[in-house]
N, C-alpha and C positions, 0 to 999 in steps of 0.2 A: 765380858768377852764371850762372841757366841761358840757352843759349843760345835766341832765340826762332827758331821754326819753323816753317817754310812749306808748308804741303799741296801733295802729289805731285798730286791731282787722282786716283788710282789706288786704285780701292777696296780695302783688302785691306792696303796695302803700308805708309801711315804709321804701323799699330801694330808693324812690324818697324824701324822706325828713329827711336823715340821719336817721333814725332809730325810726320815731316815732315822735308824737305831744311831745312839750318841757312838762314838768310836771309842773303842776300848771298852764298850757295857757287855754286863752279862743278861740277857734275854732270855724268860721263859714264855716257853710256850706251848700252852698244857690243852687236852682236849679229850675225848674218848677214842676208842679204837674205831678207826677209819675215817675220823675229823681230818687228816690230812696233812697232822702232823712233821710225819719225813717227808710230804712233798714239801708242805715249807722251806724246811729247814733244809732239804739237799736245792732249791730254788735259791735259796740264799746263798749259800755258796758258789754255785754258779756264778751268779752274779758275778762273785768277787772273781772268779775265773777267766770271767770274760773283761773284765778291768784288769787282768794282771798282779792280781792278788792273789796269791799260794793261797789252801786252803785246807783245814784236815778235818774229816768225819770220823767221830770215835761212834761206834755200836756196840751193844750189848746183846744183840735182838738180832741186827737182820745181817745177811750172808751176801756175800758180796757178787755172786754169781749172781742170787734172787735181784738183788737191788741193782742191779745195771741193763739187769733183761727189764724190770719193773718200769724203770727209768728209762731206756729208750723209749716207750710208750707216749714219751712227753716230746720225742726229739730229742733227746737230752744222753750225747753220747757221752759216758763217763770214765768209758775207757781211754777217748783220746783226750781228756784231761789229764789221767794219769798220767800217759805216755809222756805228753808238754810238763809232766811237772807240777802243776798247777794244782793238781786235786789228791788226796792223799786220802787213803780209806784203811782205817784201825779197827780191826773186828778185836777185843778187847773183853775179858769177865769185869765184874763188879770190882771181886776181890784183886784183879788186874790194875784197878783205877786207886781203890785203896790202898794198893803198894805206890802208886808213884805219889799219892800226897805222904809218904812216910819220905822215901825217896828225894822230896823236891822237884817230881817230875821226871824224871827216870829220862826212860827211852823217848816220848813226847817232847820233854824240855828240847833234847838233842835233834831232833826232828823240827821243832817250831824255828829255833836258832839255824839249820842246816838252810831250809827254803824260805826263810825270812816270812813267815805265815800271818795272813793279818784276821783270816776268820777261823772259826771254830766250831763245831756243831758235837754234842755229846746226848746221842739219842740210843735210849732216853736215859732221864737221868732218876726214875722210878725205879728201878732196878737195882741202881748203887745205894741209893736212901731205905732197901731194904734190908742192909748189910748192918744196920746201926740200929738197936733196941730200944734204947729209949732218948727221948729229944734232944737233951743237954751235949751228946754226943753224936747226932744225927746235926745239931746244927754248926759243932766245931768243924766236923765233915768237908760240911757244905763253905765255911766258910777259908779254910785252906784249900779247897779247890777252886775258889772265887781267886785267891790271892795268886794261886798258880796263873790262873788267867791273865790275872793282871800283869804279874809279871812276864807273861807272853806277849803284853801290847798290840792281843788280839779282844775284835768284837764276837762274842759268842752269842750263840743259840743253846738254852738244853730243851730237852722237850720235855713233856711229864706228860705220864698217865691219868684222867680225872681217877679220882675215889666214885663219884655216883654219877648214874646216869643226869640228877637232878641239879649238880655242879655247885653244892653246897659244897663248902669247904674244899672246893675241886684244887688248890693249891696247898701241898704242905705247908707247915707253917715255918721250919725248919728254912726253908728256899724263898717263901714269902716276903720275907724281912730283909731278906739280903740283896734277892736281885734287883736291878736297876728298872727291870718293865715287865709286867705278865700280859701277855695275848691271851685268850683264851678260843678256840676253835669250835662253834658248836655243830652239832649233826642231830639236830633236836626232831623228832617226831610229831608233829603238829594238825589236829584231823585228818590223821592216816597217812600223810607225807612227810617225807622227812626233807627237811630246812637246815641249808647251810648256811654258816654263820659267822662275823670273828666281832670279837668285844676285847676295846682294849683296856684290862682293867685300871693297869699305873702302868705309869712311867715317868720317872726323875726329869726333873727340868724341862716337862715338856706340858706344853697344853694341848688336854685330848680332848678326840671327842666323847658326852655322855652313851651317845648312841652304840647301839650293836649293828652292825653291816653284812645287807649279806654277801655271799663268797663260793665261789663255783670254782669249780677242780674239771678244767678244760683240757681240751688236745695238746695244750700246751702251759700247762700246768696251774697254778693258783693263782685268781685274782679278784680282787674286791671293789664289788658292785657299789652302786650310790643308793640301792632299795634300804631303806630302812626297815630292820626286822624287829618284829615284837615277841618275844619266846616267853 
C-alpha cells in the first residue's frame, strides 16, 4: 500500500523524496545558525495553510513580534493566518515542553484536538534536548514526544542545531534513531564563499537521492536547485 504524502511546501524538494514527507512522520531538520532552518519549517506550514490544514509552531527561541516582521520579508503574512485560524504560534520554555510529555500533552493536546491540526513544527528542538543529562533519558524524552505526535495524526518538523560547523555528528543521537527522515541544511564556506546546500540524509520508505543539492533562500522563500554541490 503506497504511503500517502504530505507537501514540504519547498519548491524543488518533493520530487527528491517521492512526493513529499510521509503523513503522520516526524522530520528533522538540522543545520547551523542561519542555514535557514525556520524559513523551512514556518514554509512548511504555510503550505499546509494554504490547503486548509490548521497548523501550530511551538518555539523556544524566537518572539513572535520578530518572526512575523522576519517573515513578511517573504510575503508571507502570518498574522492573517492567525486571524483564519489556520496558523497557531506557541512561544513555549524547554521546561514548558517537558511538563506536557509528563501531562500527556497538556494545553497542545487541547489545542491540536480544538482546530483539528494536521502539521507541526517544534523549533528547535536543541534546546529541549538540553534539559536531559545523560542519553538513556534524553532519548525516553524524545521518544514520548514522538508518540505525542503521533497520537496528534500530525506530520511534524523539528529543527535542530548542528554540534560543528564540520556536521560531524551534526545529529544527536538520541533523535537519530527515532525520527522518520533528517534533512540536513548546509551554509558551508567554500574558497571564501559561502554555499547553500540541503542533503537528505534518511528517510523511512523512501528512495533518496545520494546527492547534496544546492538551495537558495529567495524573495519568496526556500527552494532547491538541480546544481549538484560538492562540500
Amino acid at each position: 500500500m503506497k504511503k500517502i504524502r504530505v507537501s514540504s511546501g519547498i519548491p524543488g524538494l518533493d520530487k527528491l523524496i517521492e512526493g513529499g514527507f510521509k503523513r503522520n512522520s516526524v522530520n528533522l531538520v538540522a543545520g547551523e545558525p542561519g542555514a535557514g532552518k525556520t524559513i523551512f519549517a514556518i514554509q512548511f506550514l504555510l503550505d499546509g495553510c494554504k490547503r486548509g490544514e490548521a497548523s501550530i509552531y511551538i518555539t523556544f527561541e524566537e518572539k513572535k513580534e520578530k518572526m512575523y516582521e522576519d517573515m513578511a520579508s517573504f510575503g508571507w503574512d502570518l498574522a492573517k493566518y492567525e486571524k483564519h485560524g489556520s496558523f497557531h504560534f506557541l512561544e513555549y520554555t524547554p521546561e514548558q515542553v517537558k511538563k506536557l510529555l509528563v501531562e500527556g500533552g497538556g494545553v497542545v493536546d487541547a489545542l491540536v484536538e480544538k482546530i483539528k491540526a494536521k502539521r507541526i513544527v517544534i523549533d528547535s528542538i536543541s534546546s529541549f534536548s538540553l534539559l536531559y543529562e545523560d542519553e538513556l533519558t534524553k532519548k525516553e524524552a524524545a521518544l514520548s514526544l514522538f508518540e505525542l505526535i503521533t497520537k496528534w495524526n500530525c506530520t511534524a518538523v523539528l529543527t535542530s542545531q548542528s554540534k560543528s560547523a564540520d556536521h560531524e555528528n551534526v545529529v544527536d543521537a538520541a533523535l537519530e534513531f527515532e525520527v522518520d527522515s533528517i534533512l540536513i541544511l548546509y551554509h558551508s564556506k567554500i574558497k571564501g564563499e559561502r554555499i547553500r546546500a540541503l542533503e537528505i540524509m534518511k528517510m523511512r520508505g523512501t528512495e533518496i537521492p545520494s546527492k547534496t543539492y544546492g538551495l537558495s533562500i529567495t524573495s519568496k522563500g526556500i527552494i532547491i536547485t538541480k546544481d549538484i554541490i560538492k562540500l
